[in-house]
C-alpha positions in Angstrom: 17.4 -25.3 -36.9 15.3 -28.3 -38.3 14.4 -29.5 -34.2 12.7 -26.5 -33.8 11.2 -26.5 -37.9 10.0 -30.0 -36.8 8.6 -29.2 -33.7 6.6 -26.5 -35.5 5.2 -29.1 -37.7 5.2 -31.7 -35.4 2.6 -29.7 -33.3 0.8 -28.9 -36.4 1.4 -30.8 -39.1 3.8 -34.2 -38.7 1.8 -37.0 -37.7 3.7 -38.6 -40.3 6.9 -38.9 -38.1 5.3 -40.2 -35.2 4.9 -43.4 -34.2 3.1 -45.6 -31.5 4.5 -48.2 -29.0 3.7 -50.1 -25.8 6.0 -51.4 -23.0 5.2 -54.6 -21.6 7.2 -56.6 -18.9 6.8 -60.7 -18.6 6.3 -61.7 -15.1 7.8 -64.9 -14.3 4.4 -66.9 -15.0 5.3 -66.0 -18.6 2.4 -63.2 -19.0 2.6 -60.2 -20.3 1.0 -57.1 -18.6 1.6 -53.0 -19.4 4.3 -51.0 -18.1 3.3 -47.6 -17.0 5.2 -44.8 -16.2 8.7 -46.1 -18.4 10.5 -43.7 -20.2 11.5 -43.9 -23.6 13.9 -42.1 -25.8 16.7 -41.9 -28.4 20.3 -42.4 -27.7 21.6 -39.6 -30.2 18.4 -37.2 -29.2 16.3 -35.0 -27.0 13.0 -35.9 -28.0 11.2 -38.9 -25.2 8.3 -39.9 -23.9 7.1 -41.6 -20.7 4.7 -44.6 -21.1 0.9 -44.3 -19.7 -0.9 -46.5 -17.3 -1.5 -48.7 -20.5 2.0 -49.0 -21.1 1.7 -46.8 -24.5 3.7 -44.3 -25.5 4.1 -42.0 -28.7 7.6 -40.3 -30.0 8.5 -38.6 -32.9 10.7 -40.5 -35.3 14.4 -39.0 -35.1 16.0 -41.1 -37.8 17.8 -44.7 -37.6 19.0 -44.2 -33.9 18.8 -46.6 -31.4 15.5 -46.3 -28.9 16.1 -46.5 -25.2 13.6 -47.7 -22.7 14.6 -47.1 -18.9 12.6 -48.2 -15.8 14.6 -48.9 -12.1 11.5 -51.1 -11.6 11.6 -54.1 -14.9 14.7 -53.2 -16.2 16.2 -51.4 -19.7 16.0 -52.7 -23.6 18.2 -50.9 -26.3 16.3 -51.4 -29.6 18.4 -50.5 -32.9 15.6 -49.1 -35.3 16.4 -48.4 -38.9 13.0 -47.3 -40.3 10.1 -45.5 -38.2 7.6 -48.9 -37.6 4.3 -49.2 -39.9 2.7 -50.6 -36.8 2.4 -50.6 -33.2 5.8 -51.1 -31.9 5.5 -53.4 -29.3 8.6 -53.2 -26.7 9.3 -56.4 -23.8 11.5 -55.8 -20.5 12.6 -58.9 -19.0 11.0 -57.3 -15.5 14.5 -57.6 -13.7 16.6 -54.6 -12.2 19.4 -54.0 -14.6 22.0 -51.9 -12.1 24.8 -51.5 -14.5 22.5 -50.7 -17.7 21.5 -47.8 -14.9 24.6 -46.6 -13.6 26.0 -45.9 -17.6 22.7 -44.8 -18.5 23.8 -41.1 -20.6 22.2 -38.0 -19.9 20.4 -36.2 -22.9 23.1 -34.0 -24.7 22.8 -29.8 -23.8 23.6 -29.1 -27.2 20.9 -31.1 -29.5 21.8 -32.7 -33.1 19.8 -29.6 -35.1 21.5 -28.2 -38.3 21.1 -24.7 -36.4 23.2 -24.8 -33.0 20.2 -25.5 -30.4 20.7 -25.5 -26.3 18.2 -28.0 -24.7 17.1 -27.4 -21.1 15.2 -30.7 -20.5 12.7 -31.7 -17.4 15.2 -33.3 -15.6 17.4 -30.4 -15.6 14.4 -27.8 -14.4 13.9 -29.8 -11.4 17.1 -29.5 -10.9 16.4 -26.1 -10.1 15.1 -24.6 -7.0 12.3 -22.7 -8.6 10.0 -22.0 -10.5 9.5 -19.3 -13.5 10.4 -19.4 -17.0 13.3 -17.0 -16.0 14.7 -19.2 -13.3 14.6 -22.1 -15.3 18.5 -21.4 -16.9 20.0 -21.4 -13.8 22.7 -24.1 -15.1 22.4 -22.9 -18.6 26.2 -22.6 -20.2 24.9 -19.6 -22.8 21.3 -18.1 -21.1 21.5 -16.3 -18.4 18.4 -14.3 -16.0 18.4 -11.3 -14.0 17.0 -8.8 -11.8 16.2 -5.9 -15.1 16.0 -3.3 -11.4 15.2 -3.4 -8.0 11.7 -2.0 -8.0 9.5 -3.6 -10.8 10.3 -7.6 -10.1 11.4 -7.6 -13.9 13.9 -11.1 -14.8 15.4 -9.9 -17.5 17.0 -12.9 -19.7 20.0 -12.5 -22.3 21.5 -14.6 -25.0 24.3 -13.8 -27.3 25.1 -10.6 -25.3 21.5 -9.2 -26.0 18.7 -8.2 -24.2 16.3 -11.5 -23.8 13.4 -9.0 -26.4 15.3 -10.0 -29.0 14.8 -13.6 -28.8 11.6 -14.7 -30.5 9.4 -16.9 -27.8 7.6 -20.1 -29.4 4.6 -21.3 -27.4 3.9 -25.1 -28.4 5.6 -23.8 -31.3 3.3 -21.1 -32.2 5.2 -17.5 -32.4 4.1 -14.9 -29.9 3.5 -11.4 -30.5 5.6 -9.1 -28.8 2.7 -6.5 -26.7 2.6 -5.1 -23.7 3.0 -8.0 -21.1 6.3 -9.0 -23.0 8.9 -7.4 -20.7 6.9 -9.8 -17.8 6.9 -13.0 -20.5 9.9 -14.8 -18.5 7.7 -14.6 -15.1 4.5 -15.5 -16.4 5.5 -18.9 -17.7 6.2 -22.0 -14.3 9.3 -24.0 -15.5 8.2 -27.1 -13.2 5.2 -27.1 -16.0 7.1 -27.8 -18.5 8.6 -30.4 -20.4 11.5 -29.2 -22.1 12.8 -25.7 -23.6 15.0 -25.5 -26.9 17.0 -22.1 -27.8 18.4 -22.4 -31.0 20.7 -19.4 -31.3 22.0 -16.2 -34.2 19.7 -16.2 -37.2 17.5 -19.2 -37.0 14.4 -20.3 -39.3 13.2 -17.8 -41.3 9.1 -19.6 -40.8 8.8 -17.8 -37.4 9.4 -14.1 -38.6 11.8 -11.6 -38.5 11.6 -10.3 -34.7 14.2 -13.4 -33.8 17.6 -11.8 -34.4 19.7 -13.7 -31.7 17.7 -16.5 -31.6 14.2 -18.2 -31.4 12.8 -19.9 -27.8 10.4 -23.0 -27.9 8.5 -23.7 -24.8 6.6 -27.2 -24.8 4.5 -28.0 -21.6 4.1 -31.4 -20.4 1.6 -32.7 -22.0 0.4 -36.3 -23.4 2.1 -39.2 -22.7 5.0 -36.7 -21.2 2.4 -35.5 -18.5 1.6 -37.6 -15.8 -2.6 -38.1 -14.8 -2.3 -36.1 -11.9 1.2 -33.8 -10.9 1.9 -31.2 -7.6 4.6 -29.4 -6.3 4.5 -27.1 -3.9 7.6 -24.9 -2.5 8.5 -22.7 0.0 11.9 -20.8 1.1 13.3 -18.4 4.4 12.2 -15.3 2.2 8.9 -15.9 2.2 8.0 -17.3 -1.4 5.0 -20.2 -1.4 4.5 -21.5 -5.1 2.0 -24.3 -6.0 2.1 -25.6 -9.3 -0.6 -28.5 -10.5 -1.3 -30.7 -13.5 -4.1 -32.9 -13.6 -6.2 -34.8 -16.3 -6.7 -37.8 -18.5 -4.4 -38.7 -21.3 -3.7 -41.7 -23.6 -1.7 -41.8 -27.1 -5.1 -40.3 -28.9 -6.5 -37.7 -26.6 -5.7 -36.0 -23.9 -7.5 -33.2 -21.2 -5.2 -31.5 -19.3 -6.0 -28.6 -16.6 -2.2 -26.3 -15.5 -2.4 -24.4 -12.4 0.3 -22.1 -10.5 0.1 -20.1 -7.8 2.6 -17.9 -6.2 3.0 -15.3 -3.0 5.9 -13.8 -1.9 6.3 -10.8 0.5 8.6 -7.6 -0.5 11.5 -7.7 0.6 13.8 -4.8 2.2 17.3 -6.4 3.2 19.3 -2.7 3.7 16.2 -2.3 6.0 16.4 1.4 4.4 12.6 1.6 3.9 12.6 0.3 0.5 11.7 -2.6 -1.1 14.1 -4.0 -4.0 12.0 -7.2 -4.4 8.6 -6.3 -4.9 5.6 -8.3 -2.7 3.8 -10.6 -5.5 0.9 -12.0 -6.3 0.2 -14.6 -9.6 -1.9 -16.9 -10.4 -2.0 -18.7 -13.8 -5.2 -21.3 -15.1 -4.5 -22.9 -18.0 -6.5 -26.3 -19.9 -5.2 -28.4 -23.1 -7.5 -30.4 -25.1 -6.0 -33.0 -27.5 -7.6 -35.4 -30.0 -6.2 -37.1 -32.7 -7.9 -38.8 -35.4 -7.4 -38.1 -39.5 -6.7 -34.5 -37.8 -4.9 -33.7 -34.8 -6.3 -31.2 -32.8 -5.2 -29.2 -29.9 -6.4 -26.2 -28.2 -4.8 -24.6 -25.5 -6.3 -21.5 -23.2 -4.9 -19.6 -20.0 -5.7 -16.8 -17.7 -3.0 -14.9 -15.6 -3.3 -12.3 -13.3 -0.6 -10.8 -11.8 -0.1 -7.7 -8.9 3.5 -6.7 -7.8 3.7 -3.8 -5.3 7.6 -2.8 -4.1 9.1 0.7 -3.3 8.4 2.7 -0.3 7.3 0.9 2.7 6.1 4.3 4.3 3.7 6.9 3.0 4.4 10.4 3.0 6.0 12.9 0.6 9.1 11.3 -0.2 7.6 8.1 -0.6 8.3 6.4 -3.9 5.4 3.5 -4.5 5.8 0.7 -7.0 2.7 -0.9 -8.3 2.4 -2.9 -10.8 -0.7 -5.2 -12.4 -1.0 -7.6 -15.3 -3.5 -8.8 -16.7 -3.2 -11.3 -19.7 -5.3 -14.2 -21.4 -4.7 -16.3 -24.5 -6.0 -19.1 -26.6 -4.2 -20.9 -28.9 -5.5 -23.8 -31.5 -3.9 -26.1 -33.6 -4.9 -28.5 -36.3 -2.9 -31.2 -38.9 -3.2 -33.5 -41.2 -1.3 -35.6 -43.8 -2.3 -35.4 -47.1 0.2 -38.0 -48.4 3.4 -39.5 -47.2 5.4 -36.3 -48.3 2.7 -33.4 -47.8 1.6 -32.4 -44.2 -0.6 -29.6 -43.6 -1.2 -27.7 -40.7 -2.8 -24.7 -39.1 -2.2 -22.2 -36.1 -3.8 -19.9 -34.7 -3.7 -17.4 -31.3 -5.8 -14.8 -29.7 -4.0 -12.8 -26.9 -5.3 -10.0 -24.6 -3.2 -8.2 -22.1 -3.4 -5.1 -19.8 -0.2 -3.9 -17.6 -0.5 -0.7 -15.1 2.5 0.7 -13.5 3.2 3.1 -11.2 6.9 4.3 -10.3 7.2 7.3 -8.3 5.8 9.7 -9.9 5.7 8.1 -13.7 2.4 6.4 -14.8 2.6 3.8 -17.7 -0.4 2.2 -19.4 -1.0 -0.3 -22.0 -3.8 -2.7 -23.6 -3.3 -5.3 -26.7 -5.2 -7.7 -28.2 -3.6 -9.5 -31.2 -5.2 -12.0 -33.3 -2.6 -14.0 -35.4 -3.3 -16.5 -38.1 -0.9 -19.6 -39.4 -1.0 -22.5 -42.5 1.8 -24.3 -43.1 2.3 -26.7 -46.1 5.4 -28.8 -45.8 6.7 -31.0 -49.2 9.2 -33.9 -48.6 10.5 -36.1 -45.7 14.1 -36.0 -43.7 15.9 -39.2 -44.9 13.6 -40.0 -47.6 13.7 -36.7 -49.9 17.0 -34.5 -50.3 15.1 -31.5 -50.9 12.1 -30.6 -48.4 10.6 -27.3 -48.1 7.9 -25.5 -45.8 5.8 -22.8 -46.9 3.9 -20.6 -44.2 0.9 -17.7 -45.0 0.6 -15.4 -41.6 -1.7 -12.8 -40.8 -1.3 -10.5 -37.4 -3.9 -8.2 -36.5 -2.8 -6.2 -33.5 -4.5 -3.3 -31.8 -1.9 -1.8 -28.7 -2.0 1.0 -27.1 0.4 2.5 -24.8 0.8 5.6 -22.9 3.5 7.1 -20.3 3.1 10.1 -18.2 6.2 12.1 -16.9 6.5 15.5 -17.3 5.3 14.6 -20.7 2.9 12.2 -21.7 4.2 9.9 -24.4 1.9 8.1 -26.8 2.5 4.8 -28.8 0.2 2.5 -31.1 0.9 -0.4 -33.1 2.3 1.1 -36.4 0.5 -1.5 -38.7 -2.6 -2.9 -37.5 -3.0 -5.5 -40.4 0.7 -7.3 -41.0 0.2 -10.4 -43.7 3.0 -12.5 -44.3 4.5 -15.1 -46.5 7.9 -17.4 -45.7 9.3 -20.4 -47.4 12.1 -22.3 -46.4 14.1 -25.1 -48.4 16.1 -28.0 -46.7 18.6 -29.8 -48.8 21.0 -32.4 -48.0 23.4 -32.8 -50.6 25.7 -35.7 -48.9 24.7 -37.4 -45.9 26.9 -35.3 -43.8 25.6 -32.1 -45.2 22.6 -30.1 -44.5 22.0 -26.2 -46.1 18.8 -24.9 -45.0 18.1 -21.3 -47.0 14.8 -19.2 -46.1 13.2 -16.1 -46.2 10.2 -14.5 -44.3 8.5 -11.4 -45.9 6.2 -8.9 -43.9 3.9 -6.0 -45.5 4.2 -3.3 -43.3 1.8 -1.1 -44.8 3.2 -0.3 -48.3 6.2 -1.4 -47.5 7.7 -4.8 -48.2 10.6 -5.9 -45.2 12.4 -9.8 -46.2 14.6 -11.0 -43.6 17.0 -14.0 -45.6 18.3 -16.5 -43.1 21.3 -19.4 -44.7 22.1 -22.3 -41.9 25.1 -25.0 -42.7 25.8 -27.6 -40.8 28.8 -30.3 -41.8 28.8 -33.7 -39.8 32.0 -35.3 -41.8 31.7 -38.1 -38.3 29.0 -39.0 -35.9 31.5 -37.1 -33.2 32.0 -34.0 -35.0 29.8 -31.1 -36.1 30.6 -27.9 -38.0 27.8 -25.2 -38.1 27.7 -21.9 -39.6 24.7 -19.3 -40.3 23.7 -15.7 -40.5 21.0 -13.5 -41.2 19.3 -10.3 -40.7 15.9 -9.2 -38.5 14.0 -6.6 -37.6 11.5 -5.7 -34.6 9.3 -2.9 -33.0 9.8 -2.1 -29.7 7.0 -1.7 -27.3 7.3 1.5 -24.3 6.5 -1.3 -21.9 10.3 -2.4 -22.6 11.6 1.1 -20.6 10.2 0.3 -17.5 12.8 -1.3 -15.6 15.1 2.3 -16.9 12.4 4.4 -15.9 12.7 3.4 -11.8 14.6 6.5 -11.1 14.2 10.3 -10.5 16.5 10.8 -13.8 15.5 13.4 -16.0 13.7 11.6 -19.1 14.5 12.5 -23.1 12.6 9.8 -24.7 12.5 9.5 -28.2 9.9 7.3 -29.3 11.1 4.4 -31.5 11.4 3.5 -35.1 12.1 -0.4 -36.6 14.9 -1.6 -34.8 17.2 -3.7 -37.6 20.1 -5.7 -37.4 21.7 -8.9 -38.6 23.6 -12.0 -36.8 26.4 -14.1 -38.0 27.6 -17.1 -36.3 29.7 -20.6 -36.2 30.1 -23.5 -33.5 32.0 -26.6 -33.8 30.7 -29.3 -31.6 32.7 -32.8 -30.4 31.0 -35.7 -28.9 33.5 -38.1 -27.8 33.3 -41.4 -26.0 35.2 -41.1 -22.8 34.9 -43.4 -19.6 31.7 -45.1 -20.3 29.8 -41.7 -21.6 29.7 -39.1 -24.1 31.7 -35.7 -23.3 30.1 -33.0 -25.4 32.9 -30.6 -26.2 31.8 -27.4 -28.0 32.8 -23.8 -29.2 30.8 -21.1 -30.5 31.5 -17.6 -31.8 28.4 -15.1 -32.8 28.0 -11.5 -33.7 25.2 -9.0 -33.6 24.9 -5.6 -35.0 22.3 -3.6 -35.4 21.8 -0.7 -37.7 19.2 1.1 -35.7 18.7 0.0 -31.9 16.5 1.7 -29.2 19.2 2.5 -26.5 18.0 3.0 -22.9 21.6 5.8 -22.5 22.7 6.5 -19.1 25.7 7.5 -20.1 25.0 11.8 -20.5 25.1 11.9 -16.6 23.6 10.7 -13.3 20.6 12.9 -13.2 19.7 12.3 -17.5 18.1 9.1 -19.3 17.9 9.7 -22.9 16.4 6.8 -24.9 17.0 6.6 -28.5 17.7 4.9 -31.6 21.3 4.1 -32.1 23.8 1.2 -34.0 25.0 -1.4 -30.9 27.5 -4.4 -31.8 27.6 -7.3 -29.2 30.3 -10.3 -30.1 29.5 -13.5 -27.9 31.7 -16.5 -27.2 31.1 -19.8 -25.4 33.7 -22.8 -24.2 31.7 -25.6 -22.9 32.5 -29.2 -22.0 29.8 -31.4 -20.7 30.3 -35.3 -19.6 30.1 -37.5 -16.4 32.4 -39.8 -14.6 30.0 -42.2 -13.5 28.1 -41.6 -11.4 29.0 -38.4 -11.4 28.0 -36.0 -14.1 29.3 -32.2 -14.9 29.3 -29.4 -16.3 31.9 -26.3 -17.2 31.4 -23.3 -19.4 33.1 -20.0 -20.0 31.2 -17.5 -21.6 32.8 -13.7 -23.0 30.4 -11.1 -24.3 31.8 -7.7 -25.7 28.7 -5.6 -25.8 28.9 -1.8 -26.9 27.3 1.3 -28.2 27.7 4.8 -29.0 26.2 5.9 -25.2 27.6 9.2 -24.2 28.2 10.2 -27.7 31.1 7.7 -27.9 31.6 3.8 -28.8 32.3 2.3 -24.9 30.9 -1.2 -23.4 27.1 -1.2 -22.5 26.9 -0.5 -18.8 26.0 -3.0 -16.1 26.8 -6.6 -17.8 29.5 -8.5 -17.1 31.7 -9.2 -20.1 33.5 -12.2 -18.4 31.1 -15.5 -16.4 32.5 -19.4 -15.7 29.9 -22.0 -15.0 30.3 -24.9 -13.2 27.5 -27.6 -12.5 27.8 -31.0 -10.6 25.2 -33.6 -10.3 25.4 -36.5 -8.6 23.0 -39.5 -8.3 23.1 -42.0 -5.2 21.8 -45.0 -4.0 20.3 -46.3 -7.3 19.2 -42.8 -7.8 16.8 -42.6 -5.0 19.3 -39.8 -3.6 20.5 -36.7 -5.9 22.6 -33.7 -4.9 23.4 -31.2 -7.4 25.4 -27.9 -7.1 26.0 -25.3 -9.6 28.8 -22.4 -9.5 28.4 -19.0 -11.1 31.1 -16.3 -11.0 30.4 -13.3 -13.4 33.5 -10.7 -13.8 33.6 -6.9 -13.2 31.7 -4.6 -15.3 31.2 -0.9 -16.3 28.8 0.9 -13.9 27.2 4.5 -15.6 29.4 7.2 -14.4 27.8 8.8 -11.1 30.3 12.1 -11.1 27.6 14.5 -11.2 26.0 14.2 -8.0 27.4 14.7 -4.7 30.7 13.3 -3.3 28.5 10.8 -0.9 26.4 9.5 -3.7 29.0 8.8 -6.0 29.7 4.9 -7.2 32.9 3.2 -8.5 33.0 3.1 -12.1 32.9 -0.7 -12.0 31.0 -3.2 -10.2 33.1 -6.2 -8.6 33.4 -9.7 -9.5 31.3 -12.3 -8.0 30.7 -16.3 -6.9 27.3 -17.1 -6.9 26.6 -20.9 -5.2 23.4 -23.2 -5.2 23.2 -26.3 -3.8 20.2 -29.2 -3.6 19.7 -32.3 -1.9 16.8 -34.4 -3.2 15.4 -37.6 -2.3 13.0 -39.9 -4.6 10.4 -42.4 -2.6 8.4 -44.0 -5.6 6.1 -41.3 -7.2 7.3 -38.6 -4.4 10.0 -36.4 -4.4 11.6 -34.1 -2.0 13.6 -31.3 -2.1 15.8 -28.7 0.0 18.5 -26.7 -0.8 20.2 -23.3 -0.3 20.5 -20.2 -2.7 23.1 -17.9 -3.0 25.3 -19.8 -0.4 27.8 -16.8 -0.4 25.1 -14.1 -0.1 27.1 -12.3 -3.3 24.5 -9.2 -3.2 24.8 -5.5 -4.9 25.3 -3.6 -2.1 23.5 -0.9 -2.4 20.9 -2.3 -4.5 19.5 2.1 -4.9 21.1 5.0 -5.2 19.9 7.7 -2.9 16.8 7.9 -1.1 13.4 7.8 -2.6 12.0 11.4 -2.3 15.6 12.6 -3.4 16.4 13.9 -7.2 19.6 11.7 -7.2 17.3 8.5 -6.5 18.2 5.5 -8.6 16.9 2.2 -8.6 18.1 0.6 -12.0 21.2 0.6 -11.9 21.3 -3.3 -11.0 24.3 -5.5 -11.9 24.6 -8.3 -9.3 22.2 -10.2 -7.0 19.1 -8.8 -5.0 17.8 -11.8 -3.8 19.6 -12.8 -0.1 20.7 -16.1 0.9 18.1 -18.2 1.6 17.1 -21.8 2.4 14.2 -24.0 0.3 11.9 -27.1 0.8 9.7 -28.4 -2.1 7.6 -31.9 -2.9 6.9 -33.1 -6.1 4.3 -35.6 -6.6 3.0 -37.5 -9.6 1.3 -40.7 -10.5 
């Protein structure tokens, strides 16, 4: 995964790889003058920038590749570059409209160049997208895929490799972050139209960002720089009542920048059975967020945010059967970073994160609780340069204070701390490229959990024998604490609760993927295949499976095996994607090995996008059936409150029309054009001992219609 190991540098410690350049376009007088807001990037990449009002840009050098510079308004340039420049690269459009260079002009690949197979979700593809949170950003994602986690907390649960999303380790601006007690709310609390581009390298990744990342590690980079424009707004609105408004304002240039992020969001509750209870909760967010960037010897950047979040579902009506939902959040964070080269081959760098939180729930008659603040610590030292140096390595020190505590009441109260306040660290990775076409990237990250030393090795091979062919395997192992937090969405029910409180979850992730990119019709057709498996020695198992009126949660083994079949190309103009993906997911619930309840083990995707009118017009569409699925067996309770032992299939349909008028965009689309819903989305009423509200497998969310406007200059 040497994208992401990059990026981790490259945000803290490879000013080295980066380079600077300006756009300029000759009028026909002769003169040169800037061109602002160009884009720039590689052919054979994901990584690009869009040029300021100055015409400059800055990109991270990618290796001999060939730059691309884009603009509908002077024109394209293809520049073949063979070394990263020693000076300001100075780039000329001719400042005519080049229509064919447009019409061929290739979409960034989904599956990046990285040793360690990596799935890019780029800008373009987010607005692509009807809205707006971290969650809803993998709508047309081939192997990611985001869910209602019940219909009562307002949860979006996200899964990769057949896994719950927790066990994905989430990188902000490449900086690791904790796991507390806002984590089950992480993939809400993040706006995708903020951000730039997200990268999910999958199995047993870099060892540098811990252990906790056993099917995968998730970078998140907001716009920022010469990606962000001086001033950005988008505001959004649909038939079920949601309003978002997302903002981005501030100065920027190639050697500082001061950026202020805002989002906003309201959205009633929503009861569509009109049975009295809410299955989407009403919400209330609100994020502030500021970026300060210099760079000089030392690049600096510090980052800081506020969010505050209230969700309030269940019961409409008061009384003694009334089941309320409440939930608040309350989180803040700063995060700094600093680097500087010491000589051509030695970068150093420096991270470090404060993070507060507070989340209050109420469910019926349960009460959960939880504060953190964590405090975490980072140097990284990396020796040797990719292209120059076979070997490279990249040493990180960590230290993570946490203090986190939780507490549940039931009929019990359960009580649950941070088992190791203090947790120092030490991981080294080495990169070597024996042959040109060869990359073996070896690593290990070691934890002290109290006297107790826990290593988690992590091997990555990747074979490129042709520039249209590459061969990866890698494996690993991992290891995590769970948080109570992470039972809420299994706690939304009047089930009778045998909690167990949980130990260190371990397990280890094995994995291959061959990937083609062929020429075909004028473009490159991306052609992949992936197998992965997870298994976990000890997992904390939310087990329905001991009957309808039971939840016992405790540590068991769980296998999942994943597969994935893409193909991704276009047929000028027209551009597509199809994936199938197959999970088999199981554990010992029940007291025997049988699939996990409530996923669906089969789930084709089918995107089409499709750009008009010298892309001033774009519609997009994206297809989503999901197969059958095992539902926990309901034969305990009453004849007229039983359910089907599996959940039907379903076609899920999106649609959008948008149309581009300079530095304006606009929007509209529809949602869930079939209105594929789980019908009932509860079980029971509220009030009634058989009540059940997390047993959700399809939709919640209605059809519904959507206008949004983008803005930027």
């Amino acid at each position: 995964m040497y994208r992401l190991l990059s990026i981790a540098l490259c945000s803290v410690a490879a000013l080295a790889q980066q380079f600077v350049g300006e756009v300029l376009v000759r009028e026909e007088s002769g003169a040169l003058r800037p061109a602002p807001g160009v884009r720039v990037f590689w052919q054979h990449g994901t990584e690009g920038a869009v040029t300021d009002p100055h015409g400059r840009f800055r990109l991270q050098w990618h290796g001999a590749d060939t730059l691309r510079v884009r603009s509908v308004a002077y024109g394209t340039l293809d520049t073949l570059l063979l070394e990263p420049p020693r000076d300001t690269l100075r780039l000329v459009l001719a400042g005519t409209y080049a229509l064919p260079e447009l019409k061929v002009e290739a979409t960034p690949p989904v599956i990046s160049a990285a040793p360690v197979k990596t799935e890019v979700v780029t800008v373009r593809q987010l607005e692509q997208s009807a809205c707006c949170t971290l969650a809803e950003s993998f709508e047309k994602s081939p192997g990611i895929e985001a869910f209602s986690a019940d219909a009562a907390t307002g949860i979006q649960q996200v899964q990769l490799l057949g896994m719950h999303g927790k066990y994905t380790q989430l990188l902000l601006e490449a900086v690791p972050v904790p796991i507390g007690v806002t984590s089950p709310y992480q993939w809400e609390l993040i706006p995708g139209q903020l951000l730039q581009e997200i990268s999910v390298s999958k199995g047993a990744t870099s060892a540098l960002f811990g252990a906790s990342g056993i099917t995968g590690v998730m970078s998140v980079k907001l716009r920022q720089g010469e990606q962000a424009p001086r001033l950005f707004a988008n505001t959004y609105t649909n038939t079920n009542g949601r309003v978002e408004l997302n903002g981005l304002g501030g100065r920027s240039s190639t050697e500082s920048a001061l950026l202020g992020y805002l989002h906003a969001r309201w959205q009633p509750w929503l009861d569509r059975d009109r049975d009295g209870f809410a299955e989407m909760p009403a919400v209330r967010h609100l994020l502030l967020m500021g970026r300060v960037f210099h760079q000089g010897t030392w690049e600096h950047q510090l980052l800081g945010s506020a969010v505050l979040g209230d969700y309030r579902a269940g019961s409409l009506e008061q009384g003694d059967s009334a089941y309320p939902v409440t939930v608040q959040i309350r989180q803040a964070w700063a995060l700094g970073k600093a680097s500087r080269e010491l000589t051509d081959a030695v970068q150093l760098g420096f991270q470090g994160l404060l993070q507060g939180g507070e989340l209050r729930t109420r469910l019926g008659g349960r009460y959960y609780e939880g504060q953190e603040l964590a405090a975490l610590a980072r140097a990284l030292l990396r020796i040797g340069q990719e292209k120059e140096t076979p070997v490279r390595a990249i040493l990180v020190a960590s230290l993570l204070w946490q203090h986190r505590r939780e507490r549940l009441r039931d009929s019990l109260t359960y009580e649950l701390a941070a088992p190791v306040p203090l947790l120092p660290g030490l991981s080294a990775e080495l990169m070597w490229d024996p042959f040109p076409s060869v990359k073996f990237i070896a690593g290990v990250s070691g934890e002290l959990w109290g006297r107790v030393l826990r290593l988690s090795p992590r091997v990555n091979l990747s074979v490129e024998p042709s520039d249209w062919i590459v061969l990866r395997l890698g494996g690993g192992t991992g290891y995590r604490q769970p948080v109570l937090a992470e039972l809420l969405p299994a706690l939304a029910n009047s089930r009778r609760l045998e909690l167990a409180l949980p130990g260190l979850e371990s397990a280890w992730n094995a994995g291959a993927s061959l990937t083609l990119h062929l020429p075909v019709l004028g473009s490159f057709w991306t052609l992949d295949a992936e197998y992965f498996r997870t298994e976990f020695r000890q997992q904390w198992v939310e087990d329905m499976d001991w009957g309808a009126r039971r939840l016992r949660v405790e540590m068991l083994p769980a296998k999942a095996d994943h597969v994935l079949l893409l193909l991704d190309g276009a047929i000028a103009p027209l551009e597509f994607r199809l994936a199938y993906r197959w999970w088999n997911s199981r554990a010992p619930t029940g007291g025997r090995w049988q699939p996990r309840a409530l996923i669906a083990p089969h789930r084709v995707l089918w995107t089409l996008n499709l750009p008009l009118a010298e892309n001033t017009w774009q519609v997009s569409t994206t297809l989503v059936w999901t197969s059958s699925g095992r539902i926990p067996s309901t034969a305990d309770n009453p004849d007229s409150l039983h359910w089907g032992e599996r959940f039907p299939a379903r076609l899920r349909v999106n649609a959008q029309l948008l149309r581009r008028f300079g530095a304006l965009e606009l929007y509209a689309g529809v949602e869930n054009l079939t209105n594929a819903l789980q019908s009932p989305a509860i079980l029971a009423r509220p009030g009634s001992p058989y009540f059940d509200a997390s047993m959700v497998w399809g939709v919640l969310e209605p059809r519904f219609l959507y206008l949004g406007m983008r803005w930027s200059r």
